[in-house]
C-alpha positions as CSV (number, residue, x, y, z in Angstrom):
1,X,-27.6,4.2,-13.9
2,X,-29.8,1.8,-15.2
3,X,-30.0,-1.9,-13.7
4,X,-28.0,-4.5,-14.6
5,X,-25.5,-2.1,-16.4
6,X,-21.9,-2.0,-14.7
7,X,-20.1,1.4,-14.7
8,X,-16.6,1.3,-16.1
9,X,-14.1,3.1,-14.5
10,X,-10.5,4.2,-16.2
11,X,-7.1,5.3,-15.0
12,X,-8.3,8.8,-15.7
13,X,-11.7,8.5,-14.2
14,X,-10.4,7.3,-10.9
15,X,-7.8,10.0,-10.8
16,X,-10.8,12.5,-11.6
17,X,-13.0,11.1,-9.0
18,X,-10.7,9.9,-5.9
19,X,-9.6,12.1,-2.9
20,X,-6.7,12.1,-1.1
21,X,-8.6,12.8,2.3
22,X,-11.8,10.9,1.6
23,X,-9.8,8.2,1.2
24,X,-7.2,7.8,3.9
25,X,-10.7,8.3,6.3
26,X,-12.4,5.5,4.2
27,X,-9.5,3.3,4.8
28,X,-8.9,4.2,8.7
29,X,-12.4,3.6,9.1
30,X,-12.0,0.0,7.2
31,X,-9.1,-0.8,9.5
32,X,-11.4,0.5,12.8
33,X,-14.1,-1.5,11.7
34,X,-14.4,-5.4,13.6
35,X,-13.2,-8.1,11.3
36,X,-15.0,-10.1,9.1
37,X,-16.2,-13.6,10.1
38,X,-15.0,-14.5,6.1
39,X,-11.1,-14.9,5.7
40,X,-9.8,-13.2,2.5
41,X,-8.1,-15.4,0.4
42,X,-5.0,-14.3,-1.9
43,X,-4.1,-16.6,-4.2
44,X,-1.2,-16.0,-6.2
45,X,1.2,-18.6,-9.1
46,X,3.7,-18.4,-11.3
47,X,3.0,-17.7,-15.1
48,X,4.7,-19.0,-18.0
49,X,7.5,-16.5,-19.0
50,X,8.3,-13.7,-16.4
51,X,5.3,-12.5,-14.9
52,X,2.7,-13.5,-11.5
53,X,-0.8,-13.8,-11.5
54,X,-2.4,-13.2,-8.2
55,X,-6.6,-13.1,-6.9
56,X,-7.7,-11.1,-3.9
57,X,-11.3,-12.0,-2.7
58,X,-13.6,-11.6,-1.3
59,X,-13.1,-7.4,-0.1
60,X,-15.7,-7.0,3.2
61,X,-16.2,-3.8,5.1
62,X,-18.7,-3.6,7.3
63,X,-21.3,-1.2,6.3
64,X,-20.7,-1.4,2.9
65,X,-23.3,-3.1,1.0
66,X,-20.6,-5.0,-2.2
67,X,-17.7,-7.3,-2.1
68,X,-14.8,-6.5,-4.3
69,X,-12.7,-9.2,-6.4
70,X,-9.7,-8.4,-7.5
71,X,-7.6,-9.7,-10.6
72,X,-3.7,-8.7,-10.9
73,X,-1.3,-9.6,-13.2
74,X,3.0,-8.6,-12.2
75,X,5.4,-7.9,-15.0
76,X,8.2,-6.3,-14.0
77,X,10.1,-5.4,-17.3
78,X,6.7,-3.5,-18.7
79,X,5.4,-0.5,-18.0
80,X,2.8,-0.2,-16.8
81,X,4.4,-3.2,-14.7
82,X,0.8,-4.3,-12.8
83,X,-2.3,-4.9,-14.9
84,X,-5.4,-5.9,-13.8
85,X,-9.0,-5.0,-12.6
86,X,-11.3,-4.8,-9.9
87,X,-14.6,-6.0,-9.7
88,X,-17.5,-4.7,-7.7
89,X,-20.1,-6.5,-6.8
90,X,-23.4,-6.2,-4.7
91,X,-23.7,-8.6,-1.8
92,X,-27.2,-8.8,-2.2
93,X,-27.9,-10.0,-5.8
94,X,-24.5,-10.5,-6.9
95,X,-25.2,-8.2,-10.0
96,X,-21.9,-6.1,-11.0
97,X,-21.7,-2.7,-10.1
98,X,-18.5,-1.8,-11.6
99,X,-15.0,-2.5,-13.0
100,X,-12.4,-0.7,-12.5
101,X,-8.6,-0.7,-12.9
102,X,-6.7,-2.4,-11.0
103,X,-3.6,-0.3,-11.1
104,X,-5.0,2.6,-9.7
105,X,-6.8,1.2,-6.9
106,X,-3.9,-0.7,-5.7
107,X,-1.4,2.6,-5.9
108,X,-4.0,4.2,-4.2
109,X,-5.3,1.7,-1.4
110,X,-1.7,0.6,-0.8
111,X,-0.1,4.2,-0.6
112,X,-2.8,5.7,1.5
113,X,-2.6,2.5,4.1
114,X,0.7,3.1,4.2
115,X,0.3,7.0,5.0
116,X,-2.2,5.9,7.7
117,X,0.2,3.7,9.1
118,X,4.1,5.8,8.4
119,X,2.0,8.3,10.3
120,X,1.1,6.7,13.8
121,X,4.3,5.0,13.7
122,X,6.7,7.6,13.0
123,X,8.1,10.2,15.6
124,X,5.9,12.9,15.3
125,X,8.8,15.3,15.1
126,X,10.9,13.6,12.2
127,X,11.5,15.9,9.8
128,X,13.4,14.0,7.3
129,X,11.9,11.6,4.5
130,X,13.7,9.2,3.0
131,X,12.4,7.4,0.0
132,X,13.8,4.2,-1.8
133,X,11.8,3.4,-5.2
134,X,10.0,6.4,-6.7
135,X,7.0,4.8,-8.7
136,X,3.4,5.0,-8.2
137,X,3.0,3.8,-4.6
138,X,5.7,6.2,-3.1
139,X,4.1,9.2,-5.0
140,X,0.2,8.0,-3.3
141,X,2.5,7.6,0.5
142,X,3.7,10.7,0.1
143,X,0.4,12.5,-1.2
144,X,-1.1,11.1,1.9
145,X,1.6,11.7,4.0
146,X,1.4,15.5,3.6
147,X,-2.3,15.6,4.4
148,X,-1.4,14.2,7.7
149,X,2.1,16.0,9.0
150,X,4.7,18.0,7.3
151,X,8.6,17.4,6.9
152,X,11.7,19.5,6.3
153,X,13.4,17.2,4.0
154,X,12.8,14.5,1.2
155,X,15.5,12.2,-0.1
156,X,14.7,9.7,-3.1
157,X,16.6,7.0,-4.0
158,X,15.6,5.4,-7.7
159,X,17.6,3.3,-10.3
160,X,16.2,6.2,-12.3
161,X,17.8,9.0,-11.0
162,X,15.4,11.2,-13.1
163,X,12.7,9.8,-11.7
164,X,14.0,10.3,-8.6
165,X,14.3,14.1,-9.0
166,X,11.1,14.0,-10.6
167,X,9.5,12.4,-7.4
168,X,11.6,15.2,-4.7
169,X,10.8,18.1,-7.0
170,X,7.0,17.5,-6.4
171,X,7.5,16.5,-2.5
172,X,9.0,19.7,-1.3
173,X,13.0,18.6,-1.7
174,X,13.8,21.9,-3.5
175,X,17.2,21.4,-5.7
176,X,18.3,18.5,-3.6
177,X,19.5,15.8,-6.0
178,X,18.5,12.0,-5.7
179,X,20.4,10.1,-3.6
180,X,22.9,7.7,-4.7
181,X,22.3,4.5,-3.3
182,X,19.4,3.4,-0.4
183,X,21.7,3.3,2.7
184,X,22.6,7.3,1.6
185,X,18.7,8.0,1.2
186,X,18.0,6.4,4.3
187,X,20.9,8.4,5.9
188,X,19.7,10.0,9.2
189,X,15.9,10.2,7.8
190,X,13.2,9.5,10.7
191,X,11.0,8.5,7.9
192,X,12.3,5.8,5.2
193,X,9.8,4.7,2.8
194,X,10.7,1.2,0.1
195,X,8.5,0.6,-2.8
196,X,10.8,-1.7,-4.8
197,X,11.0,-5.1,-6.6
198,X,13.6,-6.0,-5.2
199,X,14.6,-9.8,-4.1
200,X,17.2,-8.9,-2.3
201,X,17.2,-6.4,1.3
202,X,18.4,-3.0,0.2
203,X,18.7,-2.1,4.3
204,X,20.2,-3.4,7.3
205,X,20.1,-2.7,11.0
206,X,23.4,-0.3,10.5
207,X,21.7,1.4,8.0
208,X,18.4,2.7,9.7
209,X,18.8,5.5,12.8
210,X,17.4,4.9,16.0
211,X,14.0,6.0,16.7
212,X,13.2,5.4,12.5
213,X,10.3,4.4,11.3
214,X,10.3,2.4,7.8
215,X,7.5,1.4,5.7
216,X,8.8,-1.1,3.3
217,X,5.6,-2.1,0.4
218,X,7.7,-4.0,-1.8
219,X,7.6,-7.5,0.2
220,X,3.7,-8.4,-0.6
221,X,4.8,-12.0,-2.5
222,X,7.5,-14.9,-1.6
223,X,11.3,-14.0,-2.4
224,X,10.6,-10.1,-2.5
225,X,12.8,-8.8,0.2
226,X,14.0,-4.8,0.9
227,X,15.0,-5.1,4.6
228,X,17.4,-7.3,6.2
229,X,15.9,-10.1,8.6
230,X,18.6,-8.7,11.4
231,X,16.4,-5.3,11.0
232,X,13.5,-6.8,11.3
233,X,14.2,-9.3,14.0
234,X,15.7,-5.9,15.7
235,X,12.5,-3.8,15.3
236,X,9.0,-3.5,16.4
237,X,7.5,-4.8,13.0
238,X,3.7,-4.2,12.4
239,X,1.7,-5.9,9.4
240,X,-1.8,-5.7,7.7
241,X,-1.8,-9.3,8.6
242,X,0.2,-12.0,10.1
243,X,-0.8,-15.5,8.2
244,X,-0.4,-13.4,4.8
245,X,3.0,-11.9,6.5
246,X,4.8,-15.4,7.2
247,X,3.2,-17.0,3.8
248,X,3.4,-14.2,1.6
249,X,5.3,-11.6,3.0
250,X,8.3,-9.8,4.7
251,X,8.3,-12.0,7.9
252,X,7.9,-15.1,5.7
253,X,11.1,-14.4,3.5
254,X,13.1,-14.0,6.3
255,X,12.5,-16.9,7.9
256,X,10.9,-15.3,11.1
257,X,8.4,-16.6,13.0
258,X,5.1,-15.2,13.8
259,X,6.0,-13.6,17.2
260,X,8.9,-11.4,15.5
261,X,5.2,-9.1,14.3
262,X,4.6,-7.1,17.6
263,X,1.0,-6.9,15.7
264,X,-1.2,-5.8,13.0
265,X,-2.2,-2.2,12.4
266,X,-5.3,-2.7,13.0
267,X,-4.7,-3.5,16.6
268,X,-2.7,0.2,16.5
269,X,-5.5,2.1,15.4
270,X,-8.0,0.2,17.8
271,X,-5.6,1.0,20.5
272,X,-5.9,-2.4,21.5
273,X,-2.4,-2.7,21.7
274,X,0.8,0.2,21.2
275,X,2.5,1.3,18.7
276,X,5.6,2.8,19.3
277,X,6.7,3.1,22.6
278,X,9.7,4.9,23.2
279,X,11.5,7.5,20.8
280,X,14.8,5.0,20.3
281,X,12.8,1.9,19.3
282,X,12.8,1.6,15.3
283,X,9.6,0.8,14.4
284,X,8.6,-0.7,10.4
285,X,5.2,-1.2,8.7
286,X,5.4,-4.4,5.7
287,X,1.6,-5.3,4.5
288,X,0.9,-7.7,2.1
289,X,-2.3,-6.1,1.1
290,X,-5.8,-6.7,2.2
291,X,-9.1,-7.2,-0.5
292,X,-10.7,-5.3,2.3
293,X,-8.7,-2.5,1.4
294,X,-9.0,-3.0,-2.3
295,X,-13.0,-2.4,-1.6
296,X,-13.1,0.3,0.3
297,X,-11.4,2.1,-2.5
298,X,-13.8,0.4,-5.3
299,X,-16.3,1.5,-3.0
300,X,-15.6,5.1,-2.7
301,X,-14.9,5.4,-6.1
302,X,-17.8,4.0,-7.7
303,X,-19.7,6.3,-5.5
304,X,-17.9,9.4,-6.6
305,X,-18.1,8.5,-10.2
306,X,-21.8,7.9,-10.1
307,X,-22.4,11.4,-8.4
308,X,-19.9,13.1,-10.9
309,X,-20.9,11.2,-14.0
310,X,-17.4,9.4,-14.8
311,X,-17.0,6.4,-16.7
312,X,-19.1,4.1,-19.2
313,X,-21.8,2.0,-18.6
314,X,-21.6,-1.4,-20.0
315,X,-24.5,-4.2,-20.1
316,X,-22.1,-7.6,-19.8
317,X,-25.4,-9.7,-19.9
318,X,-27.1,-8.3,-22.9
């Protein structure tokens, strides 16, 4: 690629070029890594009419020579409901490497943390999989979920009960039909996986079995709530990071304070502190999403793309 030109990467190149296992190492390795001395900022308002702007920068890994900012508008009622991109950048000269969608990188990054995360958590014998919301960041949890373990059974709970089906069909559920409301998904399940919009909590404490792990995605901005603050306040509650949890995210919305997080998963995966500890404690995973993670997929896939010869090259300064 010649200087100065930035590479231009699509939906469909990132699909081409991104792999399931490459990724969900990039990312542990990003959580592994020690943190930066630069706090990320995320940076979110209103807009008029019914959508949310929000700006995630600057994305720092360690080892990785670019810093990612990230641009992401929310609007529920359209489909595709998040727009946005992702810019790479080299730390070095500043010039930009690349742009890429922001849709696809946040599916990705945000499904595959979750994977990492629903993984270590979890039981390692649950069987059962519930899911609650089946859009594009339960399909990317599940993809990386079934690189890591196996389960028997997968329930899905959508207001769509097609895509519901959809989403089972592909997951291993066989004929089973979609479930008819959360608390039924949820059921018995030793896994239970939200990716909602929802404002209001879609689960209580009655409504999870002991020994459950949940991973609930849906509460990354204020007012966005899927699990009751009685669940939380009764589990052992891990997030991607406490300030953003208690201004941005589940924690926050409930009203709890900062020792209701029994710590971050990157403290899990350090081993610097445990995870679960006992096969009766229910255990739930609620990020708010890191830039850190938004660059190590940029990262990856700018690499890819450049070896496999994906996406457009675009001179912005000539």
């Amino acid at each position: 690629m010649m200087p100065g030109m930035a590479l231009l990467l699509s939906r469909s190149d990132l699909e081409q070029v991104l792999d399931v296992r490459a990724c969900l190492e990039v990312l542990r390795q990003g959580f592994l890594a020690p943190p930066s001395a630069i706090v990320p900022q995320r940076i979110r308002t209103e807009l008029p009419g019914p959508g949310t702007a929000t700006v995630l920068l600057p994305g720092l890994v360690p080892g990785i020579p670019a810093y990612s900012v990230k641009v992401n508008a929310k609007f529920p009622r359209s489909r595709p409901a998040l727009r946005g991109l992702v810019c790479l950048h080299d730390t070095g000269t500043g010039e930009l490497l690349a742009v890429l969608d922001s849709a696809t990188v946040t599916a990705w990054r945000t499904g595959l943390a979750a994977a990492l995360a629903t993984h270590k958590l979890a039981r390692p014998e649950a069987g059962t999989v519930a899911v609650i919301g089946a859009g594009a960041q339960a399909e990317l949890v599940l993809r990386g979920l079934a690189a890591l373990r196996s389960w028997q059974r997968l329930t899905v709970f959508d207001l769509n009960p097609e895509a519901a089906d959809r989403l089972a069909r592909r997951h291993g559920a066989g004929s089973a039909g979609p479930a008819v409301s959360p608390v039924a998904a949820a059921g018995e399940a030793g896994i239970v996986i939200l990716a909602t919009w929802s404002r209001e909590p879609l689960l209580d404490t009655g409504d999870v079995a002991p020994g459950s792990h949940v991973t609930s995605l849906g509460a990354d901005e204020p007012g966005k709530a899927e699990l009751s603050p009685s669940l939380l306040a009764a589990a052992r509650v891990f997030v991607d990071d406490l300030p953003l949890a208690l201004t941005s995210g589940a924690l926050g919305t409930a009203g709890l304070p900062a020792e209701a997080a029994a710590g971050t998963l990157n403290e899990v995966l350090r081993g610097t502190i445990p995870g679960r500890r006992t096969d009766a404690e229910r255990t739930v995973y609620t990020p708010a999403g890191l830039p850190a993670q938004d660059l190590a997929l940029a990262w990856t896939a700018y690499q890819q793309a450049r070896r496999a010869g994906r996406g457009h090259e675009y001179d912005f300064l000539a």
